[in-house]
Backbone as ProteinMPNN parsed JSONL, in Angstrom:
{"seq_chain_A": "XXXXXXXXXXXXXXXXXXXXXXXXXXXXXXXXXXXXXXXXXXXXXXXXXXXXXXXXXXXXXXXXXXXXXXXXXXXXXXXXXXXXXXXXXXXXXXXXXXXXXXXXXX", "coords_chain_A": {"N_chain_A": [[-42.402, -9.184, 20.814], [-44.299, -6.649, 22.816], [-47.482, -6.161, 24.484], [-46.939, -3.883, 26.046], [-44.532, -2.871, 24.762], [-45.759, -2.181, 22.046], [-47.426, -0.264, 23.426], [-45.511, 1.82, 24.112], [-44.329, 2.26, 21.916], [-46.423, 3.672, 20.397], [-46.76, 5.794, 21.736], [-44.533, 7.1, 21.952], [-44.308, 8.238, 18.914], [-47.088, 9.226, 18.681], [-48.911, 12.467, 20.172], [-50.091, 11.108, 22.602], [-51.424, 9.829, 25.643], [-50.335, 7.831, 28.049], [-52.231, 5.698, 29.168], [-54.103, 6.624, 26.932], [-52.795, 5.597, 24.99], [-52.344, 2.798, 25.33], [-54.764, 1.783, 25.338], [-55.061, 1.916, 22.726], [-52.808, -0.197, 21.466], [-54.134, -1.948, 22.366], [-56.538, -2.401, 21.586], [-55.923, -2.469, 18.933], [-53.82, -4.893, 19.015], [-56.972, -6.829, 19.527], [-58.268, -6.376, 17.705], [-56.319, -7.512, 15.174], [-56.658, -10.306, 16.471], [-59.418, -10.541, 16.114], [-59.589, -10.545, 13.435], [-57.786, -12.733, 12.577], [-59.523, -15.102, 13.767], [-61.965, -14.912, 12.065], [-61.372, -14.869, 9.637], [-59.623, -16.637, 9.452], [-56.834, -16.25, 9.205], [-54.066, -13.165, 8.967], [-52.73, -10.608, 7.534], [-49.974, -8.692, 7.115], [-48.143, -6.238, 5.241], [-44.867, -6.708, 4.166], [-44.424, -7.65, 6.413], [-45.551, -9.866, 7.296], [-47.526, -13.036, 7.411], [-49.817, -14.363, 9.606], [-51.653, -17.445, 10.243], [-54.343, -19.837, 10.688], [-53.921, -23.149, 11.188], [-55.269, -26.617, 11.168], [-54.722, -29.018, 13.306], [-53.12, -32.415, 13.498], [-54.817, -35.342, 15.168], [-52.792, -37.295, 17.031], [-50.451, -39.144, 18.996], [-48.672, -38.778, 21.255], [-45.325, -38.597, 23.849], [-45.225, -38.303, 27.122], [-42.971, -36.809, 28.387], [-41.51, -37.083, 31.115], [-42.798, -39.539, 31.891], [-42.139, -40.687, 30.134], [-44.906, -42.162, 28.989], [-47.182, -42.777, 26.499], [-49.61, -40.916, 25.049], [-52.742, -39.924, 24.14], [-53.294, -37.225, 22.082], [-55.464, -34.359, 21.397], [-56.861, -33.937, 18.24], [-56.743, -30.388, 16.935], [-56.205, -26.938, 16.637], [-53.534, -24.287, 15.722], [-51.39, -21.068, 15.461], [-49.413, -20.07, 13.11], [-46.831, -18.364, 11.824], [-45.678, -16.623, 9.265], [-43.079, -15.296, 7.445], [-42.851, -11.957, 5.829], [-40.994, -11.878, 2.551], [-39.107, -9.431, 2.248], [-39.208, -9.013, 5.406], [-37.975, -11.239, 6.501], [-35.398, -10.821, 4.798], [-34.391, -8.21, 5.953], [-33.92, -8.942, 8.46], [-31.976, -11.035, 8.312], [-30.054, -9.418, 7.422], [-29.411, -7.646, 9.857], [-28.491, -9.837, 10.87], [-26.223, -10.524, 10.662], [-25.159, -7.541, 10.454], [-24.9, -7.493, 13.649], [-23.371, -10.28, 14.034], [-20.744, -9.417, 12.788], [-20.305, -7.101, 14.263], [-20.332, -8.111, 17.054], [-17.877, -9.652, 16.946], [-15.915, -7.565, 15.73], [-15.625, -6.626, 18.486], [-14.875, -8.556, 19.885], [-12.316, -8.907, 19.285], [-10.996, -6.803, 19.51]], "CA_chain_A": [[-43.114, -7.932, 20.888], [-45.493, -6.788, 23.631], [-48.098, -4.923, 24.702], [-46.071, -2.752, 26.573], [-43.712, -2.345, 23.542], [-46.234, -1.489, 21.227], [-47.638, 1.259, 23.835], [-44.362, 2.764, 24.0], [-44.02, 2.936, 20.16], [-47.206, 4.718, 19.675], [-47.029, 7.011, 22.897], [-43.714, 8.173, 21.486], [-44.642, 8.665, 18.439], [-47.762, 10.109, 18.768], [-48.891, 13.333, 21.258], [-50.872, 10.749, 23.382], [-51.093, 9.885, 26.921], [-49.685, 6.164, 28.112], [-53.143, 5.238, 29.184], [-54.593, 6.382, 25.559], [-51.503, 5.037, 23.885], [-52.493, 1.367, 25.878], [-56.2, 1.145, 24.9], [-55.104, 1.513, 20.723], [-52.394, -1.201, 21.473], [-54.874, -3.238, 23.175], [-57.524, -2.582, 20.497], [-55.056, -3.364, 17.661], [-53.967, -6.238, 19.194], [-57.735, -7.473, 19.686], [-58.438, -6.427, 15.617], [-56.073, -8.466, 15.258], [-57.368, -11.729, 16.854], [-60.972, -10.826, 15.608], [-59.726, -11.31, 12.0], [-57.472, -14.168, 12.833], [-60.508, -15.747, 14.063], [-62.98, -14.764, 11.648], [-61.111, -15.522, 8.336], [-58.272, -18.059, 9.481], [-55.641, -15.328, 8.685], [-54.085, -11.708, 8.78], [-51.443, -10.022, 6.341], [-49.393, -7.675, 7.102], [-47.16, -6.188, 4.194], [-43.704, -6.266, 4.241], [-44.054, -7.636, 7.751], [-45.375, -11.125, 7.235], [-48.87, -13.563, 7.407], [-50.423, -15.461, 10.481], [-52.6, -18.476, 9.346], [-54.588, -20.882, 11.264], [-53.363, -24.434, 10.543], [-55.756, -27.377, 12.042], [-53.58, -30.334, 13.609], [-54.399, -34.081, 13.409], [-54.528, -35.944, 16.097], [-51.583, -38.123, 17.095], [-49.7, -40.292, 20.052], [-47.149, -38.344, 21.754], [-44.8, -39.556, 24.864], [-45.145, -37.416, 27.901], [-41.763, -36.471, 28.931], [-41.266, -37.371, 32.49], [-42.719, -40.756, 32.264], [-42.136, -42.013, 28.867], [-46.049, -43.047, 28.478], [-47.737, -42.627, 25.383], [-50.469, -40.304, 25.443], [-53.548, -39.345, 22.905], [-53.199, -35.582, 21.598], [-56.689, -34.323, 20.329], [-56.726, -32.719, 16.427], [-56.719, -29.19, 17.06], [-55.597, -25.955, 15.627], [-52.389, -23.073, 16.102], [-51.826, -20.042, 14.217], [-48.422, -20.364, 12.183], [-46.412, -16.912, 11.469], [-45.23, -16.46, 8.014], [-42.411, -13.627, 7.458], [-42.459, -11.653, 4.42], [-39.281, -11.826, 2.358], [-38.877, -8.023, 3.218], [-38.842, -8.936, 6.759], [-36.625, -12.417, 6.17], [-33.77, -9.733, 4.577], [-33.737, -7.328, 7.122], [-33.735, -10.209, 9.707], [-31.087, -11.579, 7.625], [-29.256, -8.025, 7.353], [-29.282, -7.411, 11.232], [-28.338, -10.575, 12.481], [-25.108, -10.713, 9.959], [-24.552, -6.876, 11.365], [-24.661, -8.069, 14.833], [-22.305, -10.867, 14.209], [-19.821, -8.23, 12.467], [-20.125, -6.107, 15.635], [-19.391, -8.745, 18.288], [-16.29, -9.936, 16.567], [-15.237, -6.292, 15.903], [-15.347, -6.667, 19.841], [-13.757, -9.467, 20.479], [-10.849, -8.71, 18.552], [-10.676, -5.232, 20.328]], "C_chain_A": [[-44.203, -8.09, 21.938], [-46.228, -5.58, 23.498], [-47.482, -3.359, 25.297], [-44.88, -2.06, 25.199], [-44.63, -1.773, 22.483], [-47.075, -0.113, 21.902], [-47.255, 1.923, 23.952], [-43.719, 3.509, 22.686], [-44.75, 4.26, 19.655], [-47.498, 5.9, 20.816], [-45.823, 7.935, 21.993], [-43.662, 8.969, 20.108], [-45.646, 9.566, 18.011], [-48.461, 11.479, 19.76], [-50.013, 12.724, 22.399], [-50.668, 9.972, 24.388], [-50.699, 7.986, 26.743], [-51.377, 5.683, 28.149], [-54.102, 5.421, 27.498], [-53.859, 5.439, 24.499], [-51.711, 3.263, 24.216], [-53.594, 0.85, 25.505], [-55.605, 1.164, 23.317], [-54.18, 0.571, 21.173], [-53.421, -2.416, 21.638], [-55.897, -3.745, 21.924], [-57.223, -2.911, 19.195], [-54.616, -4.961, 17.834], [-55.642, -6.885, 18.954], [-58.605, -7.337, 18.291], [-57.938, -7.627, 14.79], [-56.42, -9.831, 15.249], [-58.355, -11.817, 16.03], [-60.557, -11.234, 13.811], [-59.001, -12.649, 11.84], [-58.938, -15.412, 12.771], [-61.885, -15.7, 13.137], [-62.539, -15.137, 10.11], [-59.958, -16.247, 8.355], [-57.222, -17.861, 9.315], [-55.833, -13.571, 8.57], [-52.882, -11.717, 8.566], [-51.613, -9.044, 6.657], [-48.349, -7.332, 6.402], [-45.804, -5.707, 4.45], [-43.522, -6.922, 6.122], [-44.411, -9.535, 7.887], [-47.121, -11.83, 7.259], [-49.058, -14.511, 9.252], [-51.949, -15.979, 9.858], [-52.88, -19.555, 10.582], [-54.501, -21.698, 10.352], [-54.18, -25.276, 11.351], [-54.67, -28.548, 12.174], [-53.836, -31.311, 14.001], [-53.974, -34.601, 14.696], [-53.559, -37.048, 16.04], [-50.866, -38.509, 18.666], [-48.467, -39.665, 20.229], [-46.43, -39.04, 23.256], [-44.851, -38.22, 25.939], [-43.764, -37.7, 28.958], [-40.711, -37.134, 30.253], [-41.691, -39.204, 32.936], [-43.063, -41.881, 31.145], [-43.535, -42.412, 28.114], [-46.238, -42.677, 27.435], [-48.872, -42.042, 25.649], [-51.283, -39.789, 23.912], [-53.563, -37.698, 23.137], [-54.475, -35.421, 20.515], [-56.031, -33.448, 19.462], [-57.155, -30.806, 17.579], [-56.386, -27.4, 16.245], [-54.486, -25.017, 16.344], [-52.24, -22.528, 14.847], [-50.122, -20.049, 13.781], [-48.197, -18.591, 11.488], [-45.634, -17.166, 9.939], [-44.225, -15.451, 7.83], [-42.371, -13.415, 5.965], [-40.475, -12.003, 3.527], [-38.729, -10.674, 2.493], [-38.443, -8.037, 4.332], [-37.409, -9.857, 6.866], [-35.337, -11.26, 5.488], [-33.144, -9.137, 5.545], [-33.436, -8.076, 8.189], [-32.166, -10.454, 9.63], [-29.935, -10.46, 8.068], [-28.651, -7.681, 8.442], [-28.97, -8.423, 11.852], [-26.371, -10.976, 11.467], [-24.299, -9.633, 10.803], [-24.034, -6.849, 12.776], [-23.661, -8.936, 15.043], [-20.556, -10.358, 13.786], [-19.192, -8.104, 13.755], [-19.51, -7.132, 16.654], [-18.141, -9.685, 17.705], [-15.591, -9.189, 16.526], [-14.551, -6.445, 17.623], [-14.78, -7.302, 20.248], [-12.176, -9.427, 20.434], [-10.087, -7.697, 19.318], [-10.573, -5.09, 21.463]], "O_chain_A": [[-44.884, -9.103, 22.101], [-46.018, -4.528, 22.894], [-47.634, -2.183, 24.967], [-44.634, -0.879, 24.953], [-44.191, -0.743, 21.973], [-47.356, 0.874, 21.223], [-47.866, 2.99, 24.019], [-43.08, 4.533, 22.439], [-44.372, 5.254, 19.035], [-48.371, 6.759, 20.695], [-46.006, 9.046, 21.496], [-43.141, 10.081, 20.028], [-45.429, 10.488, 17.225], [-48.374, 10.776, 20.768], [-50.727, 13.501, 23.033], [-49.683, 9.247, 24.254], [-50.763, 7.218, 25.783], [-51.804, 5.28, 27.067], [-54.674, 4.452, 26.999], [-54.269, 4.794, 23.533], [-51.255, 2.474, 23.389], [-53.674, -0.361, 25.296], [-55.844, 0.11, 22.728], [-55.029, -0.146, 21.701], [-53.411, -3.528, 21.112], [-56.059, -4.867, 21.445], [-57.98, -3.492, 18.418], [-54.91, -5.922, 17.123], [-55.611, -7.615, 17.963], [-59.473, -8.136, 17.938], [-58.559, -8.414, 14.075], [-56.491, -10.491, 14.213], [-58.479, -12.77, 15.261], [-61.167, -12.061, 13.133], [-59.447, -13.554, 11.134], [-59.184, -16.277, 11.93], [-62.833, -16.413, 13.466], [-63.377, -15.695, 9.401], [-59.324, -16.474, 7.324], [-56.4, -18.772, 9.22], [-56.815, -12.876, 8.312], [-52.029, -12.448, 9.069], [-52.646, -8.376, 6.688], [-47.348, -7.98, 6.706], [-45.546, -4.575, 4.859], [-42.593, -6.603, 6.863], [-43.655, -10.32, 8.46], [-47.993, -10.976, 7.1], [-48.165, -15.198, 9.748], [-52.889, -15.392, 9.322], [-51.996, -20.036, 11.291], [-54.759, -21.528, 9.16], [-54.058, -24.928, 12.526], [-53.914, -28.902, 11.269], [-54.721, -31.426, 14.849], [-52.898, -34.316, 15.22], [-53.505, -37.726, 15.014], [-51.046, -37.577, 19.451], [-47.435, -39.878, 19.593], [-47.026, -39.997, 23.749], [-44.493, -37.131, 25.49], [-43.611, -38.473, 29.904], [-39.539, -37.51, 30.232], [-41.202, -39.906, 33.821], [-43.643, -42.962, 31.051], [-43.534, -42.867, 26.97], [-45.286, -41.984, 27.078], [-49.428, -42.563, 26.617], [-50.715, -39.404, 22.89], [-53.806, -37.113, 24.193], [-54.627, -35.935, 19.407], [-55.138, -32.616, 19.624], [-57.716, -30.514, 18.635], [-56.534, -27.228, 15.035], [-54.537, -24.983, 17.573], [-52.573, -22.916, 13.727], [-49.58, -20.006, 14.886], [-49.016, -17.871, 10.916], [-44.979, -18.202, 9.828], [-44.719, -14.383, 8.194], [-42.037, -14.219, 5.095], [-39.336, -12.23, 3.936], [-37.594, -10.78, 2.957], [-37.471, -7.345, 4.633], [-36.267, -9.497, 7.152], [-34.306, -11.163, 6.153], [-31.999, -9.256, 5.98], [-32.504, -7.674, 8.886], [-31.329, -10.203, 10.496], [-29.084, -10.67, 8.933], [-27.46, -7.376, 8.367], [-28.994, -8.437, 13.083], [-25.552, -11.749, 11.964], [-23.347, -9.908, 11.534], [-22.971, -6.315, 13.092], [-22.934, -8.731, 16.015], [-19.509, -10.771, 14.286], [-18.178, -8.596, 14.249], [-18.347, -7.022, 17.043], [-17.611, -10.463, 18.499], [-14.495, -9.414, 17.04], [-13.357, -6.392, 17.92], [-13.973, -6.932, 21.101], [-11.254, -9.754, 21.181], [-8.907, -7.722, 19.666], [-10.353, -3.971, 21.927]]}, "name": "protein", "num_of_chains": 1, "seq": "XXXXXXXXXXXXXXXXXXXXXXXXXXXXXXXXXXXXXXXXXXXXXXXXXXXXXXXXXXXXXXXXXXXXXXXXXXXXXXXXXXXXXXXXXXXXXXXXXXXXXXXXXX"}
């Protein structure tokens, strides 16, 4: 999902211009963050949780030349899906595999 996708949702749905329809994306998105950031999490029902998780520090190998390298503790925010969402996920990716076999066959 982007910004651009969620300004297109609420332009078409609602009677407002792209540029109005881009500042409430923008400002939802940045609601968003501010509660991320201010209580370590935001729930959305039927749609799922994001949760900051802190992460310990640890000895990883950097790719290209094998070494071993220190990784400071840190934190990332970890998406949760409701089981609402996990169904329909579920639901639509079963329909999808339906459909392109229907096709293949055909």
């Amino acid at each position: 999902m982007s910004k651009k996708f969620l300004t297109d949702v609420i332009q078409q749905s609602t009677e407002m211009t792209g540029v109005a329809s881009g500042q409430l994306a923008a400002d939802l998105i940045a609601a968003i963050k501010e509660e991320i950031i201010e209580n370590g999490r935001f729930s959305l029902p039927d749609f799922g949780t994001f949760t900051v998780r802190e992460t310990a520090k640890r000895t990883a190998l950097n790719p290209r030349t094998g070494e071993k390298v220190q990784v400071k503790a840190g934190a990332t925010v970890k998406f949760k899906a409701s089981p609402a969402l996990k169904e329909a996920a579920f639901a639509g990716a079963k329909k999808a595999k339906r459909k392109a076999a229907k096709s293949k066959a055909g």
